[in-house]
C-alpha positions in Angstrom: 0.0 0.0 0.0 3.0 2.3 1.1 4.3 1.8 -2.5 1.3 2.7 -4.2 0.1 5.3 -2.8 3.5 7.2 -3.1 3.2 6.4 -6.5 -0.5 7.7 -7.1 0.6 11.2 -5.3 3.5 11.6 -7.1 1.9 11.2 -10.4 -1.0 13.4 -9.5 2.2 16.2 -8.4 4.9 15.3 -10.4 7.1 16.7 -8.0 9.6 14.8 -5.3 8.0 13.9 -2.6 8.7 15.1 1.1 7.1 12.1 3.1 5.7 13.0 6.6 6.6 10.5 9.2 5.3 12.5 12.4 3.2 10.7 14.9 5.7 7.6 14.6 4.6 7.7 11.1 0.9 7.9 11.6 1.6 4.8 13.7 2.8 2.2 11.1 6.2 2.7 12.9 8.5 5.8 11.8 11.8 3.6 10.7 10.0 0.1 9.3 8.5 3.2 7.3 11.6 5.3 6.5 13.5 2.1 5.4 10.8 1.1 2.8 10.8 4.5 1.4 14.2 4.8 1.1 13.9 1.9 -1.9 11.6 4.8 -3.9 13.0 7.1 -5.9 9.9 9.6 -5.2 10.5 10.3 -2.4 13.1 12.9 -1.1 13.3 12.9 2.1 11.3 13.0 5.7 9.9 15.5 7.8 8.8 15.2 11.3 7.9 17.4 14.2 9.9 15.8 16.9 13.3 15.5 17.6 13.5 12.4 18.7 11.9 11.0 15.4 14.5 12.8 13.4 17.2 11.1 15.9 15.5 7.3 15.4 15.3 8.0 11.4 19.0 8.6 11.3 20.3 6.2 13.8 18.2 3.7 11.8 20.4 4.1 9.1 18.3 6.0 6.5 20.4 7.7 3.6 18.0 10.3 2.9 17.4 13.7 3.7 15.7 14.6 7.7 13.7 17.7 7.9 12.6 18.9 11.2 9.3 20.9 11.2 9.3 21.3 14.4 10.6 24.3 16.6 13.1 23.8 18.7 15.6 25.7 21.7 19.1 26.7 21.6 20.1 23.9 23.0 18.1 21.4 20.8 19.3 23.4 17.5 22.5 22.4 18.4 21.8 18.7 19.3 20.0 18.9 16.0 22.9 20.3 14.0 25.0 17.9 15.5 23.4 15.3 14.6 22.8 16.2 10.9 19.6 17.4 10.7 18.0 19.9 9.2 16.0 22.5 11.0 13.1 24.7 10.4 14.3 28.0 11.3 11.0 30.3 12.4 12.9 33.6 13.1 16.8 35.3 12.6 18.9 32.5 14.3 22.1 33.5 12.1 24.7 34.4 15.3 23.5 31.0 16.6 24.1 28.8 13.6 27.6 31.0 12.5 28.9 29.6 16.4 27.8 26.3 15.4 29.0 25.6 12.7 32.4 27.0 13.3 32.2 24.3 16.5 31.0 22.1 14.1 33.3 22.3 11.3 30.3 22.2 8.4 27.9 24.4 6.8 24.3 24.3 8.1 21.5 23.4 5.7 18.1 24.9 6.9 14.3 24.6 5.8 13.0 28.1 5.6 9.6 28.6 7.7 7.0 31.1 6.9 3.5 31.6 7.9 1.9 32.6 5.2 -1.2 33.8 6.8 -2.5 31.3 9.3 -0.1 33.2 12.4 0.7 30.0 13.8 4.6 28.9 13.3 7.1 30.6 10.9 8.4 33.9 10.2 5.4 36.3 9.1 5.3 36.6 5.5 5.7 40.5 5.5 8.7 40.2 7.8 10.5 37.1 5.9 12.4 38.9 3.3 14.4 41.1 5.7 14.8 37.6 8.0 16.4 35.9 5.3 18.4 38.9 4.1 19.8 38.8 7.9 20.4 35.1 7.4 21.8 35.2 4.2 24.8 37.3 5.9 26.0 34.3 6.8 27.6 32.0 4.4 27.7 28.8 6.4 24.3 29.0 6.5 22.4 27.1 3.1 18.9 27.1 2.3 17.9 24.0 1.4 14.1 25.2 0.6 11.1 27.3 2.2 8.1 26.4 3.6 4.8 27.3 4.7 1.3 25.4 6.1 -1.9 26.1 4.4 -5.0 26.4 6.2 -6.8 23.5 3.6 -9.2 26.1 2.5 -8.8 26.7 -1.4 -8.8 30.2 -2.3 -6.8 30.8 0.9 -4.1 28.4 0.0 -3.9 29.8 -3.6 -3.3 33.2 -1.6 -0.3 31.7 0.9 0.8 29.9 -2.2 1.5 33.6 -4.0 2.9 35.4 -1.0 5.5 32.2 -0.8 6.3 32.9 -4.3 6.3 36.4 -4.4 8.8 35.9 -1.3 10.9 33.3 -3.5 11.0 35.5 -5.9 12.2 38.9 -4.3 14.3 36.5 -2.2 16.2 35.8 -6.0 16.2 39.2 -7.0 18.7 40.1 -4.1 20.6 37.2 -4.9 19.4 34.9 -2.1 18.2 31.4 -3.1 16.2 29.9 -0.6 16.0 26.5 -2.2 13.1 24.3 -2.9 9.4 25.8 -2.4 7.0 23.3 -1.0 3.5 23.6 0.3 1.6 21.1 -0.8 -0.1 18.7 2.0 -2.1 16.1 1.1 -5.3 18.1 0.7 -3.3 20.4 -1.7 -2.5 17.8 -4.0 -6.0 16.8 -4.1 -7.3 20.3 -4.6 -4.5 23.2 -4.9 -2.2 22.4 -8.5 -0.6 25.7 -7.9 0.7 24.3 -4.2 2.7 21.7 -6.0 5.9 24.3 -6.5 8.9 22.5 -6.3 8.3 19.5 -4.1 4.9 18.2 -2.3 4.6 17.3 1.4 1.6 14.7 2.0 1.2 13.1 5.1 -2.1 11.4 5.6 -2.7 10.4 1.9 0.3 8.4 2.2 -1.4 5.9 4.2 -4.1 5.5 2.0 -6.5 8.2 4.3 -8.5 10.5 2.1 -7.8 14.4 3.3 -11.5 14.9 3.4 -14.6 14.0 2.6 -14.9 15.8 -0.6 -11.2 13.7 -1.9 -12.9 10.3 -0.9 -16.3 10.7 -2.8 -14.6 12.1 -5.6 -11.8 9.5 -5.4 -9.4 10.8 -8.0 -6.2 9.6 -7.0 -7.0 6.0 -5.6 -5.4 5.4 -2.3 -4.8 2.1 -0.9 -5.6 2.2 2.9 -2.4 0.9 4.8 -3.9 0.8 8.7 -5.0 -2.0 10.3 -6.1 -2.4 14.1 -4.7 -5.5 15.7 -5.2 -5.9 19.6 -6.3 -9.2 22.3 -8.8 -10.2 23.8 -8.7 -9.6 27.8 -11.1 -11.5 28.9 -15.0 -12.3 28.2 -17.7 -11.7 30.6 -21.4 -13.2 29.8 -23.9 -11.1 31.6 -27.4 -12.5 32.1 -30.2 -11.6 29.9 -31.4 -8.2 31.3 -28.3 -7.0 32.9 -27.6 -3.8 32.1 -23.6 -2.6 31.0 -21.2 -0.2 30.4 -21.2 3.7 31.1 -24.9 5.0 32.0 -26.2 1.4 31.5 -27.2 1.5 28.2 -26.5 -1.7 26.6 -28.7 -4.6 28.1 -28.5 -7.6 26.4 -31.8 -9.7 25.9 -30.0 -13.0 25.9 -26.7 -14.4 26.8 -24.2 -13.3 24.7 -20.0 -12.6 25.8 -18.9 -9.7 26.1 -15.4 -9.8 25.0 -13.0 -6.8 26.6 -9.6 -5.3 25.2 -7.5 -2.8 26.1 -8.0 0.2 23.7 -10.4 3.0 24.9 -12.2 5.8 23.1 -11.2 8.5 25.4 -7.7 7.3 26.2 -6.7 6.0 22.6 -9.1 7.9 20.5 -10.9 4.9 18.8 -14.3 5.1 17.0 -16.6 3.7 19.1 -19.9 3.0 16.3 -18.6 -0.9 15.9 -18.6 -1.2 19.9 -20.7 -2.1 22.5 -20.9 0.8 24.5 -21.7 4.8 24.7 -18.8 5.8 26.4 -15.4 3.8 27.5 -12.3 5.0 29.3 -9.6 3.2 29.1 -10.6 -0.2 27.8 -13.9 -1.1 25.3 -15.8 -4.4 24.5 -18.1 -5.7 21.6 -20.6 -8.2 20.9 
């Protein structure tokens, strides 16, 4: 499924892919993940949000690229630097990446973060040309490429899609190259053509999860769902007829039937509870 669904988003694009492992890769497990893309030539690289994933891709052995999307302290930019990854820089951070990387001994490649408009992370659009100028002063540091996260609202993401290149390009005009524009999540790809730039960043879709519902009726890229929910049976309880269960005691069962219990909740471990037993369940659920 992994395989094909990379392959159905990069046709659809047409562009390398940046593959988003965060969330220990959606929980398929971030480097059983990260080695199987490493055998497709798609796919450029990884970006996470934690440091600790970036650490596990790259002590896992994985040859490509490790983006980190995620902010991060002094301290953990130089942990991160250390260790070869590169970071997201959000705001002027040149002094602190000149010291490092003359302790260092290397250049420092860095993913260029803007918020285009949704004023959550990144450097504010309308402040991000004289940010990179300051950068740019700096020749150890390298743009690798610039970034921004779309609200997944079309004619607002065609907007944040402009005002990233309109930065790109007054960024060239003063002879800065900030490296590979990307954009495009997996809505984007679905919806947004102009978000493709110069490399796409799905995360969901490369599971085989449809962005929303208006991608799954329509179905135009076909995805190939890669989860599956595997747990054990705890035990099995077989209430008389008439007994009432669970929270509130809405399920009563008109003859004897087992209940069989396992340990995966709807509050605790966020699982949807319409092929289960019960209204509410905390920390473990049951069916019939």
């Amino acid at each position: 499924g992994l395989s094909w669904n990379v392959e159905q988003l990069y046709r659809r694009a047409g562009r390398p892919i940046l593959a988003v492992l965060k969330d220990n890769a959606y929980g398929h497990g971030i480097i059983g993940v990260a080695r199987h893309f490493e055998t497709l030539t798609q796919v450029y690289g990884y970006a996470v949000v934690k440091i600790q994933e970036a650490i596990d891709i790259k002590t896992s052995g994985a040859k490509n690229l490790v983006v980190l999307l995620g902010p991060t302290t002094d301290e953990e930019l130089e942990y991160v630097v250390a260790h070869d990854i590169i970071p997201s820089i959000y705001h002027d951070r040149g002094a602190l990446l000149a010291r490092l990387s003359a302790k260092y001994h290397k250049n420092i490649h860095v993913h260029f973060y803007v918020d285009t408009g949704m004023g959550r992370v990144g450097v504010p659009y309308y402040e991000a040309l004289a940010v990179a100028e300051a950068l740019a002063k700096h020749p150890e540091i390298i743009f690798d490429g610039v970034l921004t996260k779309l609200a997944e609202e079309d004619d607002f993401d065609t907007e944040q899609v402009r005002r990233l290149d309109e930065l790109h390009r007054q960024a060239l005009q003063k002879g800065i190259r900030l490296g590979l524009r990307h954009a495009g999540s997996s809505g984007a790809i679905f919806h947004v053509p102009t978000a493709y730039m110069d490399m796409v960043r799905p995360g969901i879709s490369l599971y085989g999860c449809y962005p929303d519902d208006r991608s799954e009726q329509s179905r135009e890229i076909p995805l190939k769902s890669t989860f599956d929910f595997k747990t054990r049976v705890m035990y099995v309880k077989n209430p008389a007829p008439g007994i009432r269960s669970s929270m509130a005691g809405n399920i009563s069962l008109r003859s004897r039937h087992g209940l069989p219990h396992f340990p995966s909740g709807i509050r605790t471990d966020g699982r949807d509870r319409r092929p289960t037993a019960v209204r509410w369940a905390l920390p473990a659920n049951c069916i019939r």
